[in-house]
C-alpha positions as CSV (number, residue, x, y, z in Angstrom):
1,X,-2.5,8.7,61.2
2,X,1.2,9.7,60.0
3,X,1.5,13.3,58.3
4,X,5.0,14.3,56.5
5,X,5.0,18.1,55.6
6,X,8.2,19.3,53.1
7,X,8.3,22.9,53.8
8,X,10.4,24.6,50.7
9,X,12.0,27.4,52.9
10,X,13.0,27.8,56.4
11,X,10.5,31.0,56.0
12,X,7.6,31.7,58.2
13,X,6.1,34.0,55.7
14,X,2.7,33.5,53.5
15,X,3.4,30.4,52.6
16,X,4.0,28.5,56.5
17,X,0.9,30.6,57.4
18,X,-1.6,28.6,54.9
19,X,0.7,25.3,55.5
20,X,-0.4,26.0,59.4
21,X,-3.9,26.6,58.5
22,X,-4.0,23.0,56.2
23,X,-2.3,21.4,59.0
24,X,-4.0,23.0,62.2
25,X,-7.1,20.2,62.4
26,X,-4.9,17.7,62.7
27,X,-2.6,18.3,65.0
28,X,-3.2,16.7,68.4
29,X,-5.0,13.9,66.2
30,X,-2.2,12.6,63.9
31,X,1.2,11.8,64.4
32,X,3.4,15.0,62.1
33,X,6.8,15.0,60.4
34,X,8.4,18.4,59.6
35,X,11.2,19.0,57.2
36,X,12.2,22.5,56.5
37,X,14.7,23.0,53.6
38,X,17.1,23.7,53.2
39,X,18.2,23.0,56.7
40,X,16.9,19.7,56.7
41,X,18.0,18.8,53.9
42,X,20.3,17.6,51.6
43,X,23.3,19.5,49.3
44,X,23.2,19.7,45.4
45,X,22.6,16.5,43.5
46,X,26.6,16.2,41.8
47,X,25.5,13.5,39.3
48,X,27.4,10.8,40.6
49,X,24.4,8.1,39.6
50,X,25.8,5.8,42.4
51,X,21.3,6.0,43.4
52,X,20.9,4.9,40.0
53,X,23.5,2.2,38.6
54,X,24.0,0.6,42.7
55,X,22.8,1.3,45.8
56,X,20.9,4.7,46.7
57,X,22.7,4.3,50.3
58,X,26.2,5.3,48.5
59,X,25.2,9.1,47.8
60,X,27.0,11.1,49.8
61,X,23.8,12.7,51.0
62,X,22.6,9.1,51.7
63,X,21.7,9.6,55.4
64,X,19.6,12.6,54.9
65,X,17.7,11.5,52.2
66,X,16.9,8.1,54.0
67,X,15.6,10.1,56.6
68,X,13.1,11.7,54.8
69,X,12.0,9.3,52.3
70,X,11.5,7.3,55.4
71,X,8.8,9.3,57.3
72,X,7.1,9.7,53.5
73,X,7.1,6.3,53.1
74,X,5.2,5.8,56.4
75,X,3.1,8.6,56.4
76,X,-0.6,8.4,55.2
77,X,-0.7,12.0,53.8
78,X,2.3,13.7,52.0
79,X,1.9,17.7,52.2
80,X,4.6,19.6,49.8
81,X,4.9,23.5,50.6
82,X,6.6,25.9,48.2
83,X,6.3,30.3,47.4
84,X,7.1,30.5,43.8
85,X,10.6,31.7,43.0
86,X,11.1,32.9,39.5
87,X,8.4,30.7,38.3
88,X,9.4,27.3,39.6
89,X,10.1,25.7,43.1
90,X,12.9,27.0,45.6
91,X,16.2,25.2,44.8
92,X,16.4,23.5,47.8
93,X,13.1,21.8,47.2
94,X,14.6,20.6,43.9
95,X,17.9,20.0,45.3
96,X,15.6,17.2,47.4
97,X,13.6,16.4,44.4
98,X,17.0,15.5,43.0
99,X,18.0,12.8,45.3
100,X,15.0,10.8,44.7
101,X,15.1,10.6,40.8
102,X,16.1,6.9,42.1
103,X,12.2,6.7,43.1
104,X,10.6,7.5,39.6
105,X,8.8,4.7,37.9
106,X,11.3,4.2,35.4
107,X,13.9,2.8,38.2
108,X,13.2,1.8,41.9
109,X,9.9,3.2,43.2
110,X,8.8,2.3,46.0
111,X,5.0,0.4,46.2
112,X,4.3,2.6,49.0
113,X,3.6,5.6,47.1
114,X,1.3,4.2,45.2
115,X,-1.3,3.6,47.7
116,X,-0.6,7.8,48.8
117,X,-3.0,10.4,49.1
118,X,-0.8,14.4,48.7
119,X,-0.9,18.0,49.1
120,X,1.1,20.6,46.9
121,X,0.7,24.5,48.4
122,X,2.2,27.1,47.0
123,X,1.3,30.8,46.1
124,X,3.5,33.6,44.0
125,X,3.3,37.3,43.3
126,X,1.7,37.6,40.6
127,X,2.2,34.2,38.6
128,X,3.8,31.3,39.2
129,X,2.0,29.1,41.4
130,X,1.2,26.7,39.0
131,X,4.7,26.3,37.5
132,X,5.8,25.5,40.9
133,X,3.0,23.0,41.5
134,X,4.0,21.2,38.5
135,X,7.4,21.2,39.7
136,X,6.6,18.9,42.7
137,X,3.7,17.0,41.1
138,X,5.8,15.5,38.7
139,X,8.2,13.9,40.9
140,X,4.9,12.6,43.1
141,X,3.4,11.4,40.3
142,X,6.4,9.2,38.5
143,X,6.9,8.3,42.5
144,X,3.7,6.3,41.7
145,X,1.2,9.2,43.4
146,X,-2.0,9.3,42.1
147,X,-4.2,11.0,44.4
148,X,-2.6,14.9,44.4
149,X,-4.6,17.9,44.8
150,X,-2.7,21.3,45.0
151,X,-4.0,24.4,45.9
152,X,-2.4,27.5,44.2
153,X,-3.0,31.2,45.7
154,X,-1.8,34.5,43.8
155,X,-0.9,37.4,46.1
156,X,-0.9,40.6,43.9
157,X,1.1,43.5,45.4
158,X,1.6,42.7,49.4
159,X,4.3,39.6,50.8
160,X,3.9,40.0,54.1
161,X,1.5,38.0,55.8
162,X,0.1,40.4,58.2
163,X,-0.3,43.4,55.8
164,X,-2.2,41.4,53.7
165,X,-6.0,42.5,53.9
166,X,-8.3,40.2,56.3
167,X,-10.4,39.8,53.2
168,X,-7.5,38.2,51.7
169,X,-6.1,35.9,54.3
170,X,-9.7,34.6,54.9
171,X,-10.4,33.4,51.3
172,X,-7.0,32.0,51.2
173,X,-7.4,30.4,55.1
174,X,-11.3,29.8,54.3
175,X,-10.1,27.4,51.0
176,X,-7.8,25.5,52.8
177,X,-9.8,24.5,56.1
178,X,-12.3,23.5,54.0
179,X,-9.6,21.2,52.2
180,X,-8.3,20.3,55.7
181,X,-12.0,18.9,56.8
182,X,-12.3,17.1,53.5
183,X,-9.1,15.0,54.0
184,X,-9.3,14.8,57.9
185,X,-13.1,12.5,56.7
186,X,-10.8,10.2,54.4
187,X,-10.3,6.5,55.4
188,X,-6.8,6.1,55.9
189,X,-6.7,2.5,56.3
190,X,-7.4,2.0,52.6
191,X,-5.1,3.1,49.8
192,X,-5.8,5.5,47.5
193,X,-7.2,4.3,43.6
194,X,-4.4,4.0,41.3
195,X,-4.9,6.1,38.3
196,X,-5.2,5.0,34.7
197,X,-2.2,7.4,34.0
198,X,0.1,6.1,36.6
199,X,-0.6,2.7,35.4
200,X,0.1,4.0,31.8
201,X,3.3,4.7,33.0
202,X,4.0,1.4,34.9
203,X,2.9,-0.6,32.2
204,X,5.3,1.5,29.8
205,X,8.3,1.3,32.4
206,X,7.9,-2.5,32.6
207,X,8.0,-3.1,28.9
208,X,11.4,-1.0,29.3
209,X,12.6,-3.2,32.5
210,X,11.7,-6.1,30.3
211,X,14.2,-5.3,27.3
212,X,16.6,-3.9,29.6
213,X,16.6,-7.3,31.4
214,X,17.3,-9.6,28.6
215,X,19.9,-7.2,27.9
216,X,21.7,-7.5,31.0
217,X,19.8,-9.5,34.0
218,X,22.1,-8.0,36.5
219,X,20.4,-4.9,35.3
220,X,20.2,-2.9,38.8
221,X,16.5,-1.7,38.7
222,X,15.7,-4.7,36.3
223,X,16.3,-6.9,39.2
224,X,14.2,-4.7,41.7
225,X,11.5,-5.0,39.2
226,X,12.0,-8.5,38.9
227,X,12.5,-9.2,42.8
228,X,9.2,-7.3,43.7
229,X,7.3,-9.6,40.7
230,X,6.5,-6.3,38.7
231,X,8.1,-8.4,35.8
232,X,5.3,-11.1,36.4
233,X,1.9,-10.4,37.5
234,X,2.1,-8.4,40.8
235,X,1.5,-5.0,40.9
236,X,2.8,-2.3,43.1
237,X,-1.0,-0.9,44.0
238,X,-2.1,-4.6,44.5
239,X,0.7,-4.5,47.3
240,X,0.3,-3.3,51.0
C-alpha cells in the first residue's frame, strides 16, 4: 500500500500532531510519501497557461510538480493537511493547488484519481476549518475524487500543541485513530465507487470537449479526451 501525505506548512504544530496520529498505524505497513510546503514545493502559479493550451511539462515549475503528482498518482490513499489561515488554506497549499488546475475534469485529468480514496485535516482557532477543507476538496473532487472524508477540529483559545488540555488532545487523537483503523480495513486492490456527482461533472465536461472538438480537433485537451476514448464509450472509472 502507497500513502502520499501534503502537509500545508513546514510546521510541527497542532496540525503535524493529528496528521501523525492518522498516519501512525500505518507506518511500518505501507509504503509513505511526504511533501511539506512550501519547501517541497512549487513557486506562485504566473498564469502562463502553457499546462493548459500545450504540455503541462513546459511550466517552469514542471519538475516539481511532476514529482508530486507522481507519488499521488500511485498512491492508494491521498492525505491533505492544512491549519486554517484567515479562513482558507495556507498559500503554499494553493500555490500547489494551482499547478494542477491542468488535472480538473474540464481539461486533462488523470483516470487515476478516479479510482482514489482521500483524507483532508485541518483545524483553526476559532472557525475556519471547514472553509479550508473546501479549499482542498474542490480541487480533489474536479481531479475526479470521489471518496473524500475530512475531519475538521476547532481549537478555542490555546495553539500550542502541548498546552492544550489532555482532554482535548484525546478527543481530537481519539477521532482520528478511530478513522485510521477504519481505512487501514479498506481493500485497496479495488477502486473506490465513482460518485453520481463526479460523473455529473464528466458527463457535463464531455459534452464541452465534444463542441470544443468540432471546433478545433487539434483542440489540446479535446484530443486527450479523445485519445483516452472519453469521447466514445470508455470511461475514466471503468479504467485501471
Amino acid at each position: 500500500m502507497k500513502i502520499t501525505v501534503i502537509n500545508g506548512t513546514e510546521k510541527h504544530g497542532v496540525t503535524y500532531n493529528l496528521k501523525e496520529t492518522f498516519i501512525e498505524p500505518f507506518r511500518g505497513k505501507a509504503e509513505i510519501t511526504e511533501f511539506y510546503l512550501p519547501k517541497d514545493g512549487p513557486g506562485f502559479c504566473i498564469g502562463c497557461t502553457a499546462c493548459f493550451r500545450n504540455n503541462q511539462n513546459l511550466c517552469k515549475d514542471a519538475a516539481c510538480v511532476q514529482k508530486i503528482e507522481k507519488a499521488l498518482l500511485e498512491a492508494d490513499l491521498l492525505v491533505f493537511t492544512s491549519p486554517a489561515y484567515v479562513f482558507h488554506t495556507t498559500g503554499a497549499m494553493k500555490a500547489m493547488l494551482d499547478h494542477f488546475g491542468y488535472r480538473w475534469m474540464p481539461h486533462r485529468p488523470a483516470k487515476e484519481m478516479f479510482g482514489k480514496r482521500a483524507v483532508i485535516i485541518t483545524q483553526c482557532l476559532g472557525a475556519g476549518g471547514s472553509s479550508t477543507a473546501k479549499d482542498i476538496k474542490d480541487s480533489l473532487s474536479w481531479w475526479g475524487v470521489s471518496y473524500i472524508k475530512t475531519f475538521t477540529f476547532k481549537l478555542m483559545s490555546e495553539i500550542d500543541w502541548d498546552k492544550i488540555t489532555e482532554k482535548k488532545r484525546s478527543q481530537m487523537t481519539g477521532r482520528l485513530s478511530a478513522a485510521a483503523v477504519r481505512f487501514a480495513g479498506i481493500d485497496y486492490g479495488k477502486p473506490a465507487r465513482t460518485n453520481l456527482i463526479t460523473k455529473a461533472k464528466f458527463y457535463m465536461v464531455r459534452m464541452l470537449q465534444t463542441d470544443l472538438g468540432k471546433a478545433n480537433p487539434e483542440y489540446t485537451d479535446f484530443r486527450y479526451w479523445k485519445e483516452n476514448g472519453w469521447i466514445d464509450k470508455v470511461r475514466p472509472w471503468h479504467q485501471g
